[in-house]
N, C-alpha and C positions, 0 to 999 in steps of 0.2 A: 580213123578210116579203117575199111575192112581189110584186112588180109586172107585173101581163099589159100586155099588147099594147091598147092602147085601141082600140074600134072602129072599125070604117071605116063613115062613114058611108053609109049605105043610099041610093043613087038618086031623086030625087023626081020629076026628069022627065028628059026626052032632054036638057035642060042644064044635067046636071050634072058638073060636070069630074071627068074620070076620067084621076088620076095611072099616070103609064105612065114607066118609067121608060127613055128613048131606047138607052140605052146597056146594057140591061139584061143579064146574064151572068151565068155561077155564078162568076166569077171572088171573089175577096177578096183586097181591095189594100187600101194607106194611103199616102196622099196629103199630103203636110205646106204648109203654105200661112202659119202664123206660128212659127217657131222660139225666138224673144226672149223673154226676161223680162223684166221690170220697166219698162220705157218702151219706145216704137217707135226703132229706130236707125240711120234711112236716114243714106245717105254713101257716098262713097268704099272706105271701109273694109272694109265688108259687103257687098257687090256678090254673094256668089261663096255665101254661105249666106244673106242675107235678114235684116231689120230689121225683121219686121212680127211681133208679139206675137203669143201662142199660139192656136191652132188647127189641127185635124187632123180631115182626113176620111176614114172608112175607106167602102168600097162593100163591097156581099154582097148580090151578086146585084141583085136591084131595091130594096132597102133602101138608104138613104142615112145613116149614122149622122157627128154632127160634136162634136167635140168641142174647149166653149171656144171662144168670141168674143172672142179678142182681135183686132187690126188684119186679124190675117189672113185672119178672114172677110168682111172687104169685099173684100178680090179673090176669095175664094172665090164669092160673092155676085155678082160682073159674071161670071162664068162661068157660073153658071144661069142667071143670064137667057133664056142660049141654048138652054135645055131644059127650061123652062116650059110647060107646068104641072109646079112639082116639090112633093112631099112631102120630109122630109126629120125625123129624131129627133136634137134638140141637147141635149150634158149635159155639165153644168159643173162641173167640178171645184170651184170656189169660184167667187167674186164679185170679187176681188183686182180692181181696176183694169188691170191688162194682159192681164188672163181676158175683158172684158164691153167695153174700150173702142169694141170693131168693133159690136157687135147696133147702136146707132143706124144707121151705117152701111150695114145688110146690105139692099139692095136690094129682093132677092125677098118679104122682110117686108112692107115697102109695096104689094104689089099682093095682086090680092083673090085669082087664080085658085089663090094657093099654098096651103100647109099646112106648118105646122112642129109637133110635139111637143117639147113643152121638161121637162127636168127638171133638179131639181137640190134640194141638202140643205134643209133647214130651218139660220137660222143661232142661234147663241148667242143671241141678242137676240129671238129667233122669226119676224125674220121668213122670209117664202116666196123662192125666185127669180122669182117674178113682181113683188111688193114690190120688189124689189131691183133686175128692170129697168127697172120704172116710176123706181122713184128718179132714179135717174140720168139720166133724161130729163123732169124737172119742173126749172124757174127755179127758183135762176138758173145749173143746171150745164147745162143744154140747152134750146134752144128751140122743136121739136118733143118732145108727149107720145108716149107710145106707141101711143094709141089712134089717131094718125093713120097706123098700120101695118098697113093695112085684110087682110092676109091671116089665114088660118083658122089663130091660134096657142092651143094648149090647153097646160094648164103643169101640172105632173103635180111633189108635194114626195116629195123619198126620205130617207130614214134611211141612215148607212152599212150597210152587211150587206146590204141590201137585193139582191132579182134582179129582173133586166125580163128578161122575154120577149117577143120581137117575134119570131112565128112561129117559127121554127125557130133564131132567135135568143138565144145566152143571154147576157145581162150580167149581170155578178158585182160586186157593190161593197165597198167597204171602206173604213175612215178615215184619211186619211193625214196625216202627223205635221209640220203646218202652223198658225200663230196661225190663228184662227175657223176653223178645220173647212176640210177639203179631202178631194176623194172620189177615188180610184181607179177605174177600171175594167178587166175583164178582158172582153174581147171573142168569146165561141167560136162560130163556126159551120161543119158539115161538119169537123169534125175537125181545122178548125185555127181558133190562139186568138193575137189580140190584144192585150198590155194598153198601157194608156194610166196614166201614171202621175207626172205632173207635180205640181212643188211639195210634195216631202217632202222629210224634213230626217233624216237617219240616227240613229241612237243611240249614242251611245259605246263602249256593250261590248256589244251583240250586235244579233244581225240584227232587224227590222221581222218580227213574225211575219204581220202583215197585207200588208205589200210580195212577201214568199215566199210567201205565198197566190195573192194575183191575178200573180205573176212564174211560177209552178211549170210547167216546162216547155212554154213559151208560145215562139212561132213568130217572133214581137214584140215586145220588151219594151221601149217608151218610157219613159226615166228621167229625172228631174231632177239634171241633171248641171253645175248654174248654176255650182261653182266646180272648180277644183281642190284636192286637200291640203293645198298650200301657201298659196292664199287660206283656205280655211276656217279655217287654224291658226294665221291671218298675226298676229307678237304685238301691233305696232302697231297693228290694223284685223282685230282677227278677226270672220268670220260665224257664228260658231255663237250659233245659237238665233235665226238669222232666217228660219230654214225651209225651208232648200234643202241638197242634198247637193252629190257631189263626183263624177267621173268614175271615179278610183279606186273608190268604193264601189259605184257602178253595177258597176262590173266585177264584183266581191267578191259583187253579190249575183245578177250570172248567172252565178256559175258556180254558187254554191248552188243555184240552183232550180232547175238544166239550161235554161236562157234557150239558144234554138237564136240568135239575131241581137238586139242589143241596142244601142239607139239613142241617143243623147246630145240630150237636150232641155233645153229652158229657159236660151238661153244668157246670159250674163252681157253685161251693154250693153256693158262694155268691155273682150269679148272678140271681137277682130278677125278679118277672113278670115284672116288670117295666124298667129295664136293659135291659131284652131280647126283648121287644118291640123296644128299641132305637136301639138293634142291629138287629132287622129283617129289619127296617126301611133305616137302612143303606146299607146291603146288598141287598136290592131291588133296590137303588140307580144305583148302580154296578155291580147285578144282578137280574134283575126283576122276574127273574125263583127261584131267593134263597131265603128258608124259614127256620124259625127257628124252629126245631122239640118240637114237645109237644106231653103229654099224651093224648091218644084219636086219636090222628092224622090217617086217614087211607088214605094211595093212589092208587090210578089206574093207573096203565101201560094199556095203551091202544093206 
């Protein structure tokens, strides 16, 4: 079913904040800001692609879309500060602890003059994403409630399949193939298309017909690329069926879909800057358009 654009609230007097976005353009970029799965993984090591759990911000135009609260929306977060008043549309793949550990975190939440739209699944259990972020900030996991997060947050539940429209905006969702429900999305605006696609787990003998949906000739295609072939199959310690793919398969399913540039996400804690060097190197091999995401990283659809 469709999901519209929630209203903007109507002016009540001359003080009312009126989100403008500083930097505004028809540009459409993506910004990567937490690259890691599963724990945060400062050090030495990771200097050179980044340690902070998943999050990713795309811009279009004056639209600020984020996707996923992991650590890396608290730097995301001391970065608007500086462009406050901000509005901004957050959507969560899942709830997974290295998805949600940044929203306490996120700065701009605390103060009143902002606005955030939050969306995200309903879980197996029933409950909402808003449920879920309260949770996590009640004793004795946290000591600040949420309700001391005085900014204008309204939280909006989706089903997979589901489409949001934000103006001239269309998001495309689907379910991806993770324990308790994990959502994809595909990002289209002016002609070119986005997707966001973290925390799926391949299938043995054939392609994710939902993956080739929201991947089909997309401009961008961020994948969950947490092991290699030979981690995943490893006989002493193999991962299959703990919900993540493989670099090789990312590849395997952009060239199916016609994926113009296709991005390696979700990395594994102990895969090092050094690691992910061999493995960008290798998908460049195989795919000269495929890079391995890091902090800092920003791209242009163009």
């Amino acid at each position: 079913m469709p999901v519209s654009d929630p209203p903007t609230q109507n002016p009540q007097s001359s003080d009312e904040t009126t989100f403008m976005d500083k930097n505004s353009s028809i540009d459409f970029s993506v910004r990567f800001w937490g690259v890691r799965g599963s724990i945060p993984t400062p050090g030495s090591q990771t200097v050179r692609y980044g340690g902070n759990t998943s999050c990713v911000e795309m811009r279009l135009g004056e639209k600020r879309l984020i996707f996923d609260a992991g650590t890396g929306l608290r730097v995301l977060g001391l970065d608007l500060i500086k462009e406050m008043p901000v509005e901004a549309y957050l959507f969560f793949s899942h709830t997974h602890w290295d998805h949600i550990q940044g929203f306490p975190f996120f700065v701009p939440a605390f103060i009143p003059i902002n606005r955030f739209h939050i969306y995200g699944a309903i879980a197996p259990d029933g409950t909402t994403i808003k449920d879920r972020l309260c949770d996590q900030m009640v004793h004795p996991n946290f000591p600040v409630p949420i309700h001391v997060m005085q900014s204008d947050m309204k939280f909006y539940n989706l089903s997979p399949g589901d489409i949001v429209t934000l103006d001239d905006i269309k998001i495309e969702t689907a379910p991806l193939n993770h324990p308790n429900v994990a959502v994809g999305y595909r990002v289209t605006w002016q002609g070119k298309t986005a997707v966001y696609c973290s925390d799926t787990e391949h299938f043995p003998d054939r392609f994710d017909e939902n993956v080739l949906h929201l991947a089909k000739e997309a401009d961008v295609f961020i994948y969950d690329a947490t092991y290699t072939n030979e981690e995943y199959h490893n006989e002493q310690f193999p991962k299959i069926g703990w919900g993540h793919s493989t670099w090789e398969v990312g590849v395997e399913v952009a060239k199916k879909a016609g994926v113009k540039r296709v991005v390696m996400y979700q990395h594994d804690p102990s895969h090092s800057d050094d690691i992910l060097d061999e493995i960008e190197a290798q998908v460049q091999v195989v795919f000269p358009n495929g890079i391995v995401a890091r902090e800092g990283l920003i791209l242009q659809l163009d």
